[in-house]
C-alpha positions as CSV (number, residue, x, y, z in Angstrom):
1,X,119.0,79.3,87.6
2,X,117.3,82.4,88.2
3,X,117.0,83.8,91.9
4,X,113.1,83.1,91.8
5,X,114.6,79.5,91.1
6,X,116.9,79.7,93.2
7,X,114.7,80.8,96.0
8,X,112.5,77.8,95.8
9,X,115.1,75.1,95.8
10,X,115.8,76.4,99.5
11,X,112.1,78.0,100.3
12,X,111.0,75.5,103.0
13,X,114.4,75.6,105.0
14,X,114.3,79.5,104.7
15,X,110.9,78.8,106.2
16,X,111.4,76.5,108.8
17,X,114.4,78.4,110.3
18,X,113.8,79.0,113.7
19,X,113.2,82.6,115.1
20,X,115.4,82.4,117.9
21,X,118.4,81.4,115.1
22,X,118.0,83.9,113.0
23,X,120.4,86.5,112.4
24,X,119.4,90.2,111.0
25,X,121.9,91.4,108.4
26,X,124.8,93.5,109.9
27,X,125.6,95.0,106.3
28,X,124.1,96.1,103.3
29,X,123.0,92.5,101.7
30,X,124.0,93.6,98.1
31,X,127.5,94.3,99.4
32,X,127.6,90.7,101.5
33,X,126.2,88.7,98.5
34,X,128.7,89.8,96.4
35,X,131.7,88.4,99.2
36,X,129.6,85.1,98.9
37,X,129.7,84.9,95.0
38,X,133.1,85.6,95.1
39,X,134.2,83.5,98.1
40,X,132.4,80.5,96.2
41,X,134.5,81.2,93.0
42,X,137.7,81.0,95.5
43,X,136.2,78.1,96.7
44,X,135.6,76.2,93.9
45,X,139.5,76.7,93.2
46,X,140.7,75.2,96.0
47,X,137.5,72.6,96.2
48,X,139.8,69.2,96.3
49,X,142.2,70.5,99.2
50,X,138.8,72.1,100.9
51,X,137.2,68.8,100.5
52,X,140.7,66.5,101.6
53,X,140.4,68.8,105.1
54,X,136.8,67.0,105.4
55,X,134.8,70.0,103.7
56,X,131.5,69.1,102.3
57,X,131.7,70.1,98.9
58,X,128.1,70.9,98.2
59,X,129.2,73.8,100.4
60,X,130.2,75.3,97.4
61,X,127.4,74.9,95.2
62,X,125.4,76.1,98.0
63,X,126.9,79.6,98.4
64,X,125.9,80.1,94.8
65,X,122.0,79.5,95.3
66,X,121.7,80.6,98.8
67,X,123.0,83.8,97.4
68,X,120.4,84.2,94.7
69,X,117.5,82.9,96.9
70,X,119.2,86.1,99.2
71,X,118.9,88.4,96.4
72,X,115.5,87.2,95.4
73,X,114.1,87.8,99.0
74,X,116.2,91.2,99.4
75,X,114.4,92.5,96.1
76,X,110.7,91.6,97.7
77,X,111.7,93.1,100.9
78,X,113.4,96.3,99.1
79,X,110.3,96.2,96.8
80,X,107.7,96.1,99.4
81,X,109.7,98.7,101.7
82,X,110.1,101.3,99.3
83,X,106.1,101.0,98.2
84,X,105.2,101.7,102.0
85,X,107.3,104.6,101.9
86,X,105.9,105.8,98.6
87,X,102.2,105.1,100.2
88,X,103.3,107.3,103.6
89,X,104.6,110.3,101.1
90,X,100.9,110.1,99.0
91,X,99.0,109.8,102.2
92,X,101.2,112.8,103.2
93,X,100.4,114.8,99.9
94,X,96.6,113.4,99.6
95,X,95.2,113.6,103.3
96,X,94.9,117.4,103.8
97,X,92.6,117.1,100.9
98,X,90.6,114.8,101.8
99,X,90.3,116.7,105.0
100,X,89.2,119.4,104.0
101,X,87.1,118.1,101.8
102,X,86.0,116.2,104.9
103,X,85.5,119.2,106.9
104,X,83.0,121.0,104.0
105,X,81.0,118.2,103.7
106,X,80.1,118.4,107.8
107,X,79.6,122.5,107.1
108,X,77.1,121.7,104.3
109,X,75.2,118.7,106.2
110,X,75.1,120.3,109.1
111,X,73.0,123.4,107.9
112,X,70.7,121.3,105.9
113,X,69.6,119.0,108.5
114,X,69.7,121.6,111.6
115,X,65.9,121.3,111.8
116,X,65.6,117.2,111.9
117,X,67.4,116.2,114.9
118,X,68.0,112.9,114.4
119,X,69.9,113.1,111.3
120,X,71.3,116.4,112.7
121,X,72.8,113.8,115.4
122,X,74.4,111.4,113.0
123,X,76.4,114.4,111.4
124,X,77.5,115.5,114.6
125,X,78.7,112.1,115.6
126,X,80.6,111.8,112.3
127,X,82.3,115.3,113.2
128,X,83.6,113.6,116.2
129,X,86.0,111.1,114.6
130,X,89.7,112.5,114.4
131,X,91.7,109.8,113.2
132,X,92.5,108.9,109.7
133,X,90.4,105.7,110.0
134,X,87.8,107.8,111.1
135,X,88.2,110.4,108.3
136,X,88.1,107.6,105.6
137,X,84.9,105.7,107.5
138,X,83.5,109.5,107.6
139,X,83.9,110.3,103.9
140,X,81.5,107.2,103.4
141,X,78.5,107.4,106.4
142,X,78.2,111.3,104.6
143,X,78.1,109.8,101.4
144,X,75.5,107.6,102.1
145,X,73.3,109.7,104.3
146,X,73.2,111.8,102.2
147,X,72.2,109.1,99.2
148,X,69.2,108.6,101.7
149,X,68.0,112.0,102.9
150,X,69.0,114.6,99.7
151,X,66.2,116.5,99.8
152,X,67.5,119.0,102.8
153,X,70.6,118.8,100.2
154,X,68.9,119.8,97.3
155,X,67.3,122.6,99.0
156,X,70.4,124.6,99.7
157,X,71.9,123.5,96.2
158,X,74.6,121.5,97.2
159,X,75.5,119.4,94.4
160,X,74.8,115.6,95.2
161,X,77.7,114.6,92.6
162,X,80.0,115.2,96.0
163,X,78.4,112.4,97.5
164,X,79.9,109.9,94.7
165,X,83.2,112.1,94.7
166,X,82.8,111.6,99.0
167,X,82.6,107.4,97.9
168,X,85.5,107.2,95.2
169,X,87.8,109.3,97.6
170,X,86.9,107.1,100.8
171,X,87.9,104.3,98.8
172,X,90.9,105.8,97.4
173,X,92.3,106.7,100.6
174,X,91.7,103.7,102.3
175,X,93.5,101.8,100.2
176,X,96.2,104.3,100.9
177,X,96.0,104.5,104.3
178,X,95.8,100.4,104.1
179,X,99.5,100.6,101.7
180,X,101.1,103.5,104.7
181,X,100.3,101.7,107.9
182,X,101.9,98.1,107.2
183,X,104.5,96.6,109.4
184,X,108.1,97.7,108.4
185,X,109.3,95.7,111.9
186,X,110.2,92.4,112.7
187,X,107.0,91.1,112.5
188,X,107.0,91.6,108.9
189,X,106.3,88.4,106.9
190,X,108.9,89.6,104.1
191,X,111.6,91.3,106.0
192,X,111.7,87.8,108.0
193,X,112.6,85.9,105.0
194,X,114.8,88.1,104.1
195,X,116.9,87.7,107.7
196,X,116.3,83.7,107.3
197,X,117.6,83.8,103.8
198,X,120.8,86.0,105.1
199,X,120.9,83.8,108.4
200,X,121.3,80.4,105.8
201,X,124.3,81.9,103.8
202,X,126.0,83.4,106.8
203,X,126.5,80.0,108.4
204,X,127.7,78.7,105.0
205,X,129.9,81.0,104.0
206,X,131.7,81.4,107.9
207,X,131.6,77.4,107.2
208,X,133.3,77.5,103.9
209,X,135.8,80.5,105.3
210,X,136.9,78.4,108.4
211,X,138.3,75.5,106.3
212,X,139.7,78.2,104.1
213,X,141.4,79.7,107.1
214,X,142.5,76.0,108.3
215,X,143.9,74.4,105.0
216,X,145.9,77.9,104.2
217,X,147.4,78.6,107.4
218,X,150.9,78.9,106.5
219,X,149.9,80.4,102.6
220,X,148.9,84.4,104.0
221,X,147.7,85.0,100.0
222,X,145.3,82.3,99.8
223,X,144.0,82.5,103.8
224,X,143.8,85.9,103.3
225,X,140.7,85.3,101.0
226,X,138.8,83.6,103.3
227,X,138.9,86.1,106.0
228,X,135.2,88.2,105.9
């Protein structure tokens, strides 16, 4: 089967795993799946003494899908991770940009509309925003007042193609700023399956390695390979 496959055979049980049971990973996952693929080779070995010590066999078999369901949910986690980071480096490299770009747009607006106060007051309440929610909500209110009011724009020659270049960028960077701000803690939906999907195939393989450890206790070469 494949890992997707894999993964759905045990995708409710991942799922209903309770919080409080879960265990975060205490080593690279790669490097711990690979002990369970090659414990469950061992295992399958040894499966009729395992099994005459009261072992249930489907242990075995489960060690093999648990790992690729683990895999599977490692590479969404992985994937996910590494396009938050790659958002947070864009929004580092795009930002003072859109800034600036920002910050000509208020120097513009605010010299055409000096002499009509209540538009006058809009642009200065836009100047006021300083976060980078406000700058992407900012890039759009100029946009669109000045869509309504271009006149005072025309008049100094400011070229109203900004105002569609203020709307694509606002967009643009929201998305960004969207892909940069998600959880990468605990609370994240993908990283949680991830530690239930470790949590499942920790408790099988210690399982599969304790009967291991029993059956071979006077054969130090064979216990040997069920120690973690």
């Amino acid at each position: 089967m494949s890992y997707f496959e894999d993964f759905q055979l045990w995708k409710e049980q991942i799922e209903d795993l309770a919080p409080h049971e879960v265990k975060p990973p205490n080593q690279p996952v790669d490097e711990f799946v690979a002990s369970t693929e090659a414990l469950a080779i061992e295992a399958n070995k040894d499966r009729d003494v395992l099994t005459t010590a009261g072992m249930d066999p489907s242990l075995i078999a489960n060690l093999v899908t648990l790992s690729g369901a683990l895999r599977y949910c490692e590479a969404q986690w992985k994937s996910e991770y590494l396009n938050r980071i790659e958002a947070q480096q864009k929004w580092q490299e795009k930002s003072p940009m859109a800034y600036e770009f920002k910050k000509d747009l208020l120097h513009h607006f605010s010299f055409a509309y000096r002499k009509d106060t209540n538009i006058h007051k809009k642009v200065m309440r836009i100047r006021e925003g300083t976060s980078h929610a406000d700058m992407v909500q900012d890039l759009i209110e100029l946009a669109v007042l000045g869509e309504k009011y271009p006149e005072p724009l025309t008049a100094i020659n400011f070229d109203l193609d900004q105002l569609q270049a203020a709307r694509r960028l606002s967009h643009s960077m929201s998305e960004l700023l969207a892909a940069a701000n998600g959880s990468l803690d605990e609370s994240n939906g993908t990283k949680q399956l991830r530690d239930k999907a470790f949590t499942l195939l920790y408790k099988t393989d210690s399982a599969v390695r304790e009967y291991g450890r029993y059956v071979f206790w006077k054969d130090e070469d064979k216990r040997k390979r069920y120690y973690r």
